[in-house]
C-alpha positions as CSV (number, residue, x, y, z in Angstrom):
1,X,0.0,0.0,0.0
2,X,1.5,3.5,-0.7
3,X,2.0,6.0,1.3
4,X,-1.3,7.7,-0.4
5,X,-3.5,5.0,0.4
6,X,-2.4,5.0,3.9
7,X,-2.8,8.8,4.6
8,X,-6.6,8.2,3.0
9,X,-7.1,5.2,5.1
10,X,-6.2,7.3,8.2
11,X,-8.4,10.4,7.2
12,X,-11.4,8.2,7.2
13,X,-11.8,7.4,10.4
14,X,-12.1,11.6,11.7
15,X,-14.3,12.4,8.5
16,X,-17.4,12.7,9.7
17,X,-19.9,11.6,6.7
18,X,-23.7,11.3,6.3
19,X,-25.6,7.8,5.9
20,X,-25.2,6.0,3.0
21,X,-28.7,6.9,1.5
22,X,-31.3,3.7,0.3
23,X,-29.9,3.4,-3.1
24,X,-31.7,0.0,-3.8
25,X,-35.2,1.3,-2.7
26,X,-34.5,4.7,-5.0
27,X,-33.6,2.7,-7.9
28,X,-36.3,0.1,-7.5
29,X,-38.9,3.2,-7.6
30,X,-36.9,4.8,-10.3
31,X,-37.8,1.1,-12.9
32,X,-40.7,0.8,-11.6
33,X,-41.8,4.3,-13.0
34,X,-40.2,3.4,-16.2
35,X,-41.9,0.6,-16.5
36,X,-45.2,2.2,-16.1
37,X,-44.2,4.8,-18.6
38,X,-43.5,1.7,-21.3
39,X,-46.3,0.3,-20.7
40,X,-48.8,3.7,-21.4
41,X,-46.7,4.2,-24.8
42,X,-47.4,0.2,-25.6
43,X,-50.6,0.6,-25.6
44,X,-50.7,4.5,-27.4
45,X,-48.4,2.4,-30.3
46,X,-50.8,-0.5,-30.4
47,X,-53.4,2.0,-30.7
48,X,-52.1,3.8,-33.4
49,X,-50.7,0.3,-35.5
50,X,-54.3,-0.8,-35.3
51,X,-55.6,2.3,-37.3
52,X,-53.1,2.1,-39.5
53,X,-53.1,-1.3,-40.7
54,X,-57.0,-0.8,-41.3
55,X,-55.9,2.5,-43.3
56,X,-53.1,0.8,-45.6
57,X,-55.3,-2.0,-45.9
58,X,-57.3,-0.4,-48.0
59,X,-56.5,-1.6,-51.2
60,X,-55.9,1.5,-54.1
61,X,-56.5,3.8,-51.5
62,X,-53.5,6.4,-51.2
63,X,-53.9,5.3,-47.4
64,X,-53.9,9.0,-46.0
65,X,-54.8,8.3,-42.4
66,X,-57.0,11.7,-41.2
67,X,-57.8,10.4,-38.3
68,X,-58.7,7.2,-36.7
69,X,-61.7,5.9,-34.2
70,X,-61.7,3.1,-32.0
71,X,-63.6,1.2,-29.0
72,X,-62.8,-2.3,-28.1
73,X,-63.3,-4.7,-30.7
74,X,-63.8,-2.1,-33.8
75,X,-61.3,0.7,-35.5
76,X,-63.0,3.4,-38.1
77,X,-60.2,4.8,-39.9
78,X,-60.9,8.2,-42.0
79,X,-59.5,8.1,-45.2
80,X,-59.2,10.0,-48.4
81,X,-60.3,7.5,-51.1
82,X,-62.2,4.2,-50.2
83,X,-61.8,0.9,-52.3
84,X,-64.1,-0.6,-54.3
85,X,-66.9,-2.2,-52.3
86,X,-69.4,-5.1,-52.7
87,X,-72.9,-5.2,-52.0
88,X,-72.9,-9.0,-50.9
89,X,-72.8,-9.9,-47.7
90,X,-73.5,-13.5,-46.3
91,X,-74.3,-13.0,-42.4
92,X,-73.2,-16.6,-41.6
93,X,-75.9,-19.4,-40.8
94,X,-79.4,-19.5,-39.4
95,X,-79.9,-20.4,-35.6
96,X,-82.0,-20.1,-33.0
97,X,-81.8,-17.6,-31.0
98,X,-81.7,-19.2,-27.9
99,X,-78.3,-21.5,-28.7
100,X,-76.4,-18.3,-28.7
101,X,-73.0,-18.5,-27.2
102,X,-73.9,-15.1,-25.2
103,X,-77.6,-13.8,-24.1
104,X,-78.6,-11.7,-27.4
105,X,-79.2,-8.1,-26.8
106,X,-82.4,-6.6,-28.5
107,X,-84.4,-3.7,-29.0
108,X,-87.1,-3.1,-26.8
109,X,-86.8,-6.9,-26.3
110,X,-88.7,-8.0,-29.5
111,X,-87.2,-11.1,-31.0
112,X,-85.7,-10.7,-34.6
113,X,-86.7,-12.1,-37.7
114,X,-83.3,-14.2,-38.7
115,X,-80.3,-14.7,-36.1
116,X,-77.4,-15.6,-38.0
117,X,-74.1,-17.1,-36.6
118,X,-71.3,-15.5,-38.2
119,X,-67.5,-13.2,-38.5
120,X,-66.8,-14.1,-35.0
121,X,-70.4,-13.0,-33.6
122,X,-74.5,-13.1,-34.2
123,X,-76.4,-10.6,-36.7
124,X,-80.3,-10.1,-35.7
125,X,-82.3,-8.8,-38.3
126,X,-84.9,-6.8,-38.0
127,X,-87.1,-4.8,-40.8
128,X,-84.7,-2.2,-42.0
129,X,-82.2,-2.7,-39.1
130,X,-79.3,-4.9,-38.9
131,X,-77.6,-5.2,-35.5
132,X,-74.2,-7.3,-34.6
133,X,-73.1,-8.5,-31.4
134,X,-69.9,-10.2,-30.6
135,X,-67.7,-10.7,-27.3
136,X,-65.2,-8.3,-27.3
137,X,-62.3,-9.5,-25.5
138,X,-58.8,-7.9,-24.5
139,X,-57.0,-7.4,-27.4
140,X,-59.8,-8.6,-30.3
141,X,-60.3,-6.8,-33.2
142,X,-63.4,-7.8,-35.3
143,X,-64.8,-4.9,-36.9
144,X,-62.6,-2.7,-39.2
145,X,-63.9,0.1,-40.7
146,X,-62.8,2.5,-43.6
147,X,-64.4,6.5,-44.5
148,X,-64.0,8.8,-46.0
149,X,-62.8,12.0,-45.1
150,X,-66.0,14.3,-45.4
151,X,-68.1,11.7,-43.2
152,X,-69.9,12.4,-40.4
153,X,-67.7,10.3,-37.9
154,X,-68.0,11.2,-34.1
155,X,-67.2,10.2,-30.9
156,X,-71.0,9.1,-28.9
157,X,-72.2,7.5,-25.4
158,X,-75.1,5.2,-25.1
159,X,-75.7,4.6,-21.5
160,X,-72.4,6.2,-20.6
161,X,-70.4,3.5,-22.4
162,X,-68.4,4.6,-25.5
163,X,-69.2,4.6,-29.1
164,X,-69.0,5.6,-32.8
165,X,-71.6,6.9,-35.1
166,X,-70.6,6.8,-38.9
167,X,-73.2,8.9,-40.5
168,X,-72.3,7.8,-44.3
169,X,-71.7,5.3,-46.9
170,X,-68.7,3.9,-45.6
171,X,-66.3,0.0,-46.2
172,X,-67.0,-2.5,-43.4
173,X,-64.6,-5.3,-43.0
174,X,-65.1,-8.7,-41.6
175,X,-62.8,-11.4,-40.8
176,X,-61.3,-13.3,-43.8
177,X,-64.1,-11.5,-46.6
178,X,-63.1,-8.5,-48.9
179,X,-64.8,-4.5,-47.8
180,X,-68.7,-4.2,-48.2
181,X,-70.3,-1.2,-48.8
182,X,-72.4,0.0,-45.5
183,X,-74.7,2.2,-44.8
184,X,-75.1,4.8,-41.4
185,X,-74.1,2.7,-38.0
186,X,-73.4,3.0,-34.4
187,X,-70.9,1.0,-32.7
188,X,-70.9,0.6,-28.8
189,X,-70.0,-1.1,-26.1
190,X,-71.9,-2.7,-23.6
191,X,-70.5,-4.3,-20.8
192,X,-68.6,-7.4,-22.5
193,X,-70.5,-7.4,-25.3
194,X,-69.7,-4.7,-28.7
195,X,-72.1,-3.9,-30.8
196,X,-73.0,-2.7,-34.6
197,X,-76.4,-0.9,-34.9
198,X,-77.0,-0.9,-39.1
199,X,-80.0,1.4,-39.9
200,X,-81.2,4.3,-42.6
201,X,-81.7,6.7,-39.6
202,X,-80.3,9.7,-38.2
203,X,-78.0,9.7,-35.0
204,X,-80.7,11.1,-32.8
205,X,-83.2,7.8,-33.6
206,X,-80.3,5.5,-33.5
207,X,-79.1,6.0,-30.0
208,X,-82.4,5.5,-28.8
209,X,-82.9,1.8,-30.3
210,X,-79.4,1.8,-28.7
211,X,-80.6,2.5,-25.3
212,X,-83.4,0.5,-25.5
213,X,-81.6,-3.0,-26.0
214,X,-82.4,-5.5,-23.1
């Protein structure tokens, strides 16, 4: 040991120095912030990948994303050009209603004409209404939807849960079928359940066959 080291070791001992602070606990607090952090922009990216997958999906589109919708289990993208559309659209099979997976939802409680089994959920039709229900778990994504950019797309509540009202022609996509042309619709939540309200109304009439599901 040098003479240094030993003239150190010796000052030590009548330095009078403060407690060696928690470092562990400070740095514990410090990732655990970080990983909080992480996490919120995870989910802001996923977010924002979802809308723009449903954007450049959109095939001979020049896949402008505007602006982009979303509550769980359904995106509405707003672009600038939308793709050519079909006017077919096979709902799935014919059940009963009572072999659902999931107790149906239905305005003012009157039983539909047709229940069809189909793209991950059940469609009830009614005269001149069309409403889909699926589960919407964590993470699902059944309903993608493409506007344009002059639509009357908003932000709505029905029963203070969220939804979307598209108030236009717009593309509807389906799991594993090519975009169909659709008509004014309101998308909500309700509890576990999402739903798809199809109907030649206004937003005002819509959200009251909305609140009257039961």
């Amino acid at each position: 040991m040098t003479d240094l080291e030993l003239q150190l070791r010796d000052l030590a001992a009548y330095l009078d120095l403060p407690p060696t602070p928690p470092v562990l606990g400070l740095v514990v607090a410090r990732l655990d912030r970080r990983r909080r952090r992480r996490r919120v922009l995870a989910f802001a990216v996923a977010a924002c990948v979802a809308a723009l997958a449903v954007a450049l999906a959109v095939p001979g589109s020049r896949a402008s994303l505007l602006r982009f919708f979303h509550v769980r289990g359904a995106t509405v993208s707003v672009v600038d050009k939308l793709p050519p559309l079909t006017s077919h659209r096979s709902l799935g099979r014919p059940i009963p209603s009572d072999t659902a997976g999931f107790r149906l939802l239905r305005p003012d409680g009157r039983a539909p004409e047709t229940v069809y089994a189909g793209d991950g959920g059940y469609w009830l039709r009614y005269p001149g209404l069309l409403l889909f229900e699926f589960e919407s778990g964590a993470g699902s994504e059944v309903l993608k939807k493409a506007t344009l950019g002059k639509a009357d797309v908003e932000y709505v509540q029905v029963r203070g849960e969220p939804g979307i009202w598209i108030g236009a022609r717009h593309a509807l996509y389906l799991p594993g079928g090519p975009p169909v042309a659709a008509g004014r619709a309101l998308i909500w939540q309700q509890g576990p359940v999402t739903l798809r309200l199809e109907a030649a109304v206004d937003l005002e009439r819509a959200l009251a066959i909305a609140q009257s599901l039961r």
